[in-house]
C-alpha positions as CSV (number, residue, x, y, z in Angstrom):
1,X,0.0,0.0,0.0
2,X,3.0,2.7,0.9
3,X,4.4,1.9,-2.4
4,X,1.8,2.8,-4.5
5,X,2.2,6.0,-6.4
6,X,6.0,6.2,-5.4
7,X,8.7,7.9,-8.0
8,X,10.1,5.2,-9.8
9,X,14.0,5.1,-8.5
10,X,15.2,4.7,-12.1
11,X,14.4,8.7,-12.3
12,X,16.5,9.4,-9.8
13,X,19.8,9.5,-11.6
14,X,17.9,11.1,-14.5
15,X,16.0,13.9,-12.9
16,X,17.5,17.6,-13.5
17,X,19.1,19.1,-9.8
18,X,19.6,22.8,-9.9
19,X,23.7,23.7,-10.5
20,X,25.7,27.1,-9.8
21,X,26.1,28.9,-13.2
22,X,29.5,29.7,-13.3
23,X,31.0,32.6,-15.1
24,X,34.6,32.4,-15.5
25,X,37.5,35.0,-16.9
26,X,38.3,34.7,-20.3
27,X,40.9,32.1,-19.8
28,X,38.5,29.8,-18.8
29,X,40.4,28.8,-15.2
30,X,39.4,31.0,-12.5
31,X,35.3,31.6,-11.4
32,X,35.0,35.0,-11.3
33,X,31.2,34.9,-10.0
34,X,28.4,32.0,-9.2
35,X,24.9,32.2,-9.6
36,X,22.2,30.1,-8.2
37,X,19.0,30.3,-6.6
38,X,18.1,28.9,-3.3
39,X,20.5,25.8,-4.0
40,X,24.2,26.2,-4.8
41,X,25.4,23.2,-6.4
42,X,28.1,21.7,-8.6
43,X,27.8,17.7,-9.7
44,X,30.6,16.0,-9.3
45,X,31.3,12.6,-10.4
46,X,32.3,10.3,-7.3
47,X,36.3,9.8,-9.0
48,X,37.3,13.4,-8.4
49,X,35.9,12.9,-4.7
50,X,39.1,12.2,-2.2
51,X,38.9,8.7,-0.5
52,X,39.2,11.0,3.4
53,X,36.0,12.9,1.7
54,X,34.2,9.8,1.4
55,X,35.3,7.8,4.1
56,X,35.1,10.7,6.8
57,X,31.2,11.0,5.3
58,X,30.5,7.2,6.1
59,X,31.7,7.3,9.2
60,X,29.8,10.4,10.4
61,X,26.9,9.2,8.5
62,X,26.6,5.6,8.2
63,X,29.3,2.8,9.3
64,X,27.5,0.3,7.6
65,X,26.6,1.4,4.4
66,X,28.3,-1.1,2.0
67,X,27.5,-4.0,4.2
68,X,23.3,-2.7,3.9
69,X,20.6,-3.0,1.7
70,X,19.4,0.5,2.7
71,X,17.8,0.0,5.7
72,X,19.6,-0.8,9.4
73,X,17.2,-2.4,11.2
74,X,19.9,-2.1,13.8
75,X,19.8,1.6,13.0
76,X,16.3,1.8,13.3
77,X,16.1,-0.1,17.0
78,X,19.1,2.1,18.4
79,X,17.1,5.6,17.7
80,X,14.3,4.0,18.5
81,X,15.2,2.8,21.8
82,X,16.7,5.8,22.3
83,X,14.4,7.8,22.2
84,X,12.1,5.9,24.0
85,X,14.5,5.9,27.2
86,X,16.7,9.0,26.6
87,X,19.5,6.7,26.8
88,X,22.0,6.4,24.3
89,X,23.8,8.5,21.6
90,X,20.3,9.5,20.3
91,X,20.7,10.0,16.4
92,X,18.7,8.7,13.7
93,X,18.3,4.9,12.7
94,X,18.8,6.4,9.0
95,X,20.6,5.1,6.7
96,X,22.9,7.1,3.7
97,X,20.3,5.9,1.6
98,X,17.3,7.3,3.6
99,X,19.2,10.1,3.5
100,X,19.1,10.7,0.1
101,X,15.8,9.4,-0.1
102,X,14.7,12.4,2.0
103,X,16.6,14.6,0.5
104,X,16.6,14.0,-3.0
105,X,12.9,12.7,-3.4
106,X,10.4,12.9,-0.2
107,X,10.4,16.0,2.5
108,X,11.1,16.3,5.9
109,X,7.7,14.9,7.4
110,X,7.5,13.5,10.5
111,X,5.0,11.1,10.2
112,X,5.4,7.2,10.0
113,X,4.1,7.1,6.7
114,X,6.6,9.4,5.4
115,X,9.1,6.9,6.9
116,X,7.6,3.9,5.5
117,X,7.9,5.7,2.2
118,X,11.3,6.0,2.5
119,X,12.5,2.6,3.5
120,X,10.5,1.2,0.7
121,X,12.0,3.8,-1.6
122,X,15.6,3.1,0.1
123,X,15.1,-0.5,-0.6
124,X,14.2,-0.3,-3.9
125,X,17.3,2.3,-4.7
126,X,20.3,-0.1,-3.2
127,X,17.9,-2.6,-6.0
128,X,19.0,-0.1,-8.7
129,X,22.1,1.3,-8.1
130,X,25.2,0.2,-6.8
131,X,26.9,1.7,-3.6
132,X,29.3,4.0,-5.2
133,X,26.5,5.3,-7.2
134,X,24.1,6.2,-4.1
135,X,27.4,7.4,-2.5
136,X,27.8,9.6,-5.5
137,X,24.3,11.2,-5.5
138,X,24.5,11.6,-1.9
139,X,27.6,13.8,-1.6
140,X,25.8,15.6,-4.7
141,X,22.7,16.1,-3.0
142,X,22.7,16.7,0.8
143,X,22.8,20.0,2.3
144,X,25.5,21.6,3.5
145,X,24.1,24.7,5.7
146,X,23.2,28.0,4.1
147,X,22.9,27.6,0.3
148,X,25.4,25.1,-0.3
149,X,24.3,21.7,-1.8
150,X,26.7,18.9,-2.2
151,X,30.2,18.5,-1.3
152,X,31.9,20.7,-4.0
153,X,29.8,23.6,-3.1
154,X,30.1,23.1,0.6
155,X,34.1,22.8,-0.7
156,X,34.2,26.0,-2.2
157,X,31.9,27.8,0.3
158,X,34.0,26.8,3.6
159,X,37.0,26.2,1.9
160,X,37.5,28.5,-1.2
161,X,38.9,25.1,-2.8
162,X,37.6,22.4,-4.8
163,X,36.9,19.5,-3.6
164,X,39.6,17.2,-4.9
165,X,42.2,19.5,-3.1
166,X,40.2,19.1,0.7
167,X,42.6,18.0,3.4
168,X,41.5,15.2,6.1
169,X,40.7,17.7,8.5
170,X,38.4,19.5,5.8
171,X,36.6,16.8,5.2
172,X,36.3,15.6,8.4
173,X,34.3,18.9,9.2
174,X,32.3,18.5,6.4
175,X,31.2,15.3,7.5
176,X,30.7,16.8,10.9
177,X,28.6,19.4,9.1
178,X,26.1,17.0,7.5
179,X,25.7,15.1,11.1
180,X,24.5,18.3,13.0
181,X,24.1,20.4,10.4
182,X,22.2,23.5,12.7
183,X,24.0,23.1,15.5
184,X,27.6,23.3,14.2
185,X,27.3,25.0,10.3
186,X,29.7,27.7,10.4
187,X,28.6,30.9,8.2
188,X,30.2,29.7,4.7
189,X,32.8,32.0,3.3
190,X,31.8,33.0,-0.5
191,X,34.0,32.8,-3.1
């Protein structure tokens, strides 16, 4: 029943995001100016994403995510429990692909129909895509604070450097940012 009238995953990877226009001096190197709407963005394709970006996102994010099939149910009973007793790391039982699920495709509902939605959604997802694909969209999707959407925006907004040139600490504060997200998001420097 909570799958009918679901998008069909298969879009996903199709569907149009919003990207920073870029307008660059005439030698084509240097961004003088971005534009973009509510979303800053820049797709990136997972390869030009540093292996301490990645792995620093997984571990702030989701431990297990190549060992999943997009939901935790270990996840889910942790938070759950959690919250119940207020004991515990508290957190979410989400997975990277509920994440992106949320994010890309559903909204931030709280209801538990909103949530079965998702896990049938994040099921059907790790069906179609592989790992380092998911991974992909989600670094290219998930919000960063402020305007900045994905990883190389959130490079160039904290950073004032691409994203292929982030040290370990970088991206470990980037990770940290997508994990608590209001409560830690410095005020992005614009480039």
């Amino acid at each position: 029943w909570y799958s009918r009238g679901l998008p069909d995953p298969n879009r996903l990877i199709d569907r149009t995001v919003a990207q920073t226009t870029k307008l660059y001096d005439r030698t084509g190197e240097r961004v003088l100016y971005e534009i973009h709407g509510a979303e800053k963005r820049s797709v990136v394709p997972l390869d030009t994403i540093p292996a301490a970006v990645r792995q620093a996102t997984l571990v702030a994010e989701d431990r297990s995510f190549y060992g999943h099939g997009g939901i935790s149910v270990r996840g889910i009973i942790r938070a759950s429990l959690s919250h119940l007793t207020g004991i515990g790391r508290g957190g979410g039982g989400s997975t990277l692909t509920q994440q992106l699920v949320k994010n890309a495709i559903l909204t931030n509902e709280q209801r538990i129909s909103r949530k079965l939605r998702e896990w049938v959604l994040a099921w059907r997802i790790e069906q179609q895509f592989s790992k380092d694909e998911i991974l992909q969209m989600y670094l290219n999707e998930i919000p960063y604070g402020g305007t900045s959407y994905g990883i190389q925006s959130a490079a160039r907004s904290y950073f004032g450097k691409d994203v292929g040139q982030l040290t370990l600490a970088e991206s470990a504060s980037l990770a940290a940012i997508t994990n608590a997200r209001p409560k830690i998001a410095p005020y992005p420097f614009t480039t």
